[in-house]
Structures are given as C-alpha cells and as structure tokens.
N, C-alpha and C positions, 0 to 999 in steps of 0.2 A: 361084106359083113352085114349081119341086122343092125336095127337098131340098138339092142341093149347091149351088143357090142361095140358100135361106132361110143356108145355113151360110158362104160367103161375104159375104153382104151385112152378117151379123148378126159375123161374125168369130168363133162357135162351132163347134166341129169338128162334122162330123156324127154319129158318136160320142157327145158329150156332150151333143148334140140327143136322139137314142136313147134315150140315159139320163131326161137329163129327161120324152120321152115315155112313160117306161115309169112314171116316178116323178109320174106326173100332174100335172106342175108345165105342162106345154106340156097343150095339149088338141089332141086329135087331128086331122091334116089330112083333107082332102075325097081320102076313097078314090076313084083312076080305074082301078087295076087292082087286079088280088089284090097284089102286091108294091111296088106305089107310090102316093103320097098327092099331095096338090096344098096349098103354104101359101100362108097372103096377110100384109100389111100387118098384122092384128092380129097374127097369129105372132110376125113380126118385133119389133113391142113388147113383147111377154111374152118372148119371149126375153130381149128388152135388160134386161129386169126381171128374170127368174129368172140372168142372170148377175151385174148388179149387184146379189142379196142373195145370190149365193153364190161369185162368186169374186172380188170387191172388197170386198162386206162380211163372207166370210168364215162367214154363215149357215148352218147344218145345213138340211140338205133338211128336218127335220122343221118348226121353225123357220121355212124359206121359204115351206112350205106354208100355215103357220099365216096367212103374211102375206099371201100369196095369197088365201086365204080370206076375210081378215076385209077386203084389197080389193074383193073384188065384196059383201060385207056392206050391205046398202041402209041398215040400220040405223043403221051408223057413220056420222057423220060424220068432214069430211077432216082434224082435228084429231088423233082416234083414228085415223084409217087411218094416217096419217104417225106417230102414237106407236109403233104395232104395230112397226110398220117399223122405227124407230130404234130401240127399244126389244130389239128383237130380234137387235141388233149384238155382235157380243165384248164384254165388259168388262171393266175392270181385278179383282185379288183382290178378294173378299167382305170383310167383316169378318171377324176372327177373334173367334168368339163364347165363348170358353174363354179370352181376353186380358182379365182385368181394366182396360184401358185403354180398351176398346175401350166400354163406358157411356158414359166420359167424352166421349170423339169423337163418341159418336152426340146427346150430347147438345149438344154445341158445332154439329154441321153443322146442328142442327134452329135452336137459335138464328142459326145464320146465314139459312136460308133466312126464319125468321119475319121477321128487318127485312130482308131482301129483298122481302118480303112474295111468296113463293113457294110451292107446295105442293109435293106429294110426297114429303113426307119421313115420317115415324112419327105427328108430330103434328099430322097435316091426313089429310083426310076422302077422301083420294084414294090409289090404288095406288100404294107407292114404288117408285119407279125406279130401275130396277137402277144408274145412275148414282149416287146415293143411298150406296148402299153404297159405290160407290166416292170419294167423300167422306169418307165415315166413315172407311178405312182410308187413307186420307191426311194426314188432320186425327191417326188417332191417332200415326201411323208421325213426325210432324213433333211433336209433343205430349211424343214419348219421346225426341225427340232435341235437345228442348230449344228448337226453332225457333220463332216467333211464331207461333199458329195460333186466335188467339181467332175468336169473331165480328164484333169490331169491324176485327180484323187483315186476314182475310179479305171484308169488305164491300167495298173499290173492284173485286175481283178480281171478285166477282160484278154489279157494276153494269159492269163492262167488258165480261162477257158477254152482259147484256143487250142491249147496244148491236150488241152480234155478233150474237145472235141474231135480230135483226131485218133483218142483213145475211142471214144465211144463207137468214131465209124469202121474202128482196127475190128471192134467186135461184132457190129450187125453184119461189115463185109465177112466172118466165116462161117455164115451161112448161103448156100449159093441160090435155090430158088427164090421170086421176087417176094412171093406172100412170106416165106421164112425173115426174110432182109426187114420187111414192114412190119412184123408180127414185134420182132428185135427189137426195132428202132423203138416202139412205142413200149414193150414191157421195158425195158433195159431203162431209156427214158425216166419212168414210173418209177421202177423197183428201184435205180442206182440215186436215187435221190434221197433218200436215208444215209445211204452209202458215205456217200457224200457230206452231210450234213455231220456225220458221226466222223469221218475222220477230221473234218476242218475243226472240231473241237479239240479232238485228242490232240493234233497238230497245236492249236494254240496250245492249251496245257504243256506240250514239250515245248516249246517255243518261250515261255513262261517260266519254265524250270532253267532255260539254258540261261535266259537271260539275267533271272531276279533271284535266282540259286531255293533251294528251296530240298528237303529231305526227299 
C-alpha cells in the first residue's frame, strides 16, 4: 500500500507517519521511486503499536524506542517484553525523598506486597517498579491524613487486583502476535482505567444502598 493508504487504514496522518519514519520507530518502506515507498501488513502493526505507546499511552518517542527494541529482543522473554511496555507508561508523583514520612510508607507498601507475596518492591531481588513508587506516596499522603493505610488495611485491596489482573492478561493473551500482546497490554492498561474508576463508584453507591437503605 502507499502511504496515504497505510495512513487511512491505520487512522495516522501521514505527517505523523513521516515523523515516526524519520524517528526510526516505523522501519522503512519498499522504495519504487526516488520520492515514493510501498507499505504492507507489518507496517500497519507497528504503526497500531508506535501509536498506542505514544498517543494513548502517552510514551516519549525515547521511551517507545526503548520498547520497540527490547520487542524484537530474542532474549526477553514475553513476560519482560510486556513489563518494558507497561512499565514505560506515565506514572503517578515519585516519592518525596526529603519527606520524613515517606521511610515510613516505603516501609508499609513493602510489607504489603510481602503478605501478598509479591516482588518488586525494595526488598526483593527484582527491579522496582515504578508503580512501586507510586504506592509509596499514596500510602504516605493517606498516612498524614490520618486515613487507614496499614498493610493489613490495604490487603483485600491487593488480592482484589490480583483477581483483576488475571483478567487483564485473559484479554491481551487473545491476541496471538507479540506486537499485538504489547499494543494490548498498554492501551487496555491506559483505556481500562476509567473503567475501572467508574465502576468502583457505582459499586460503592450500590454497596451504600444495600447497606444504609435508601430510595
């Protein structure tokens, strides 16, 4: 296909096709003239990929690249390729490491994840995730404000994601190519996060209703 067809079908302007082929995120089409190329079917997936890590997920092309890369990586397996990926998403604020409170929190989200029996946190053997952080300064920000935020407090909360999280991998796993699986993991990621937010309300309101009765 030309280009103003790879850019229709894919719903990228061609423009920000340009970009990305200039930013080596797309790999080059099958030159037929000195001023025109020719794309196919893999195009069109690296595309769907290089848009959803950077204008749903919001990724810096340095960033995308990275994830790109460690995609075609033989070495990784699809465990790490999917980590890179999501790992590589916005985050909420770091810790504040000049906040005396903030020890306290990192030490609470680590005892949460140990009876979770989870890693990546400080005291396990694996890189923590920038999620991780954003823990920490939740736990301290709720800590200061007086709110319940132990690790026994916070336990059903993380067995509730667990349960989620196996939803989540139910759905990248039906897609079978790897770039499809990564594309997944980080829109679904992104987009199901609304989702999410919007039903845990409606849930409390019924939850609200059942308990305290109400018309």
């Amino acid at each position: 296909m030309r280009l103003a067809e790879l850019s229709a079908r894919s719903g990228v302007s061609t423009a920000t096709i340009k970009y990305y082929l200039r930013e080596g995120l797309l790999h080059p089409g099958r030159r037929i003239t000195a001023t025109q190329a020719e794309y196919d079917e893999e195009h069109l997936r690296r595309l769907r990929l290089v848009r959803a890590l950077i204008q749903v997920g919001r990724i810096p092309v340095a960033s995308a690249r990275e994830v790109l890369a460690a995609l075609q990586d033989e070495d990784l397996d699809r465990n790490q390729r999917l980590g890179t990926a999501v790992w590589a998403l916005p985050h909420g604020p770091a810790p504040d490491e000049d906040d005396p409170a903030t020890e306290a929190g990192r030490r609470t989200a680590d005892a949460l994840l140990d009876r979770l029996g989870w890693s990546y946190g400080p005291a396990s053997d694996t890189p923590t995730a920038p999620a991780f952080g954003m823990l920490v300064t939740a736990i301290t920000t709720l800590s200061r404000l007086g709110y319940p935020c132990s690790a026994r407090d916070l336990e059903p909360y993380g067995r509730a994601m667990e349960r989620l999280a196996g939803t989540d991998l139910d759905l990248v796993e039906r897609y079978g190519a790897p770039e499809e699986q990564v594309e997944a993991a980080v829109a679904l990621t992104v987009l199901y996060e609304p989702v999410l937010l919007s039903l845990r309300r409606l849930a409390q309101a019924q939850e609200s209703r059942r308990r305290f009765g109400g018309k």
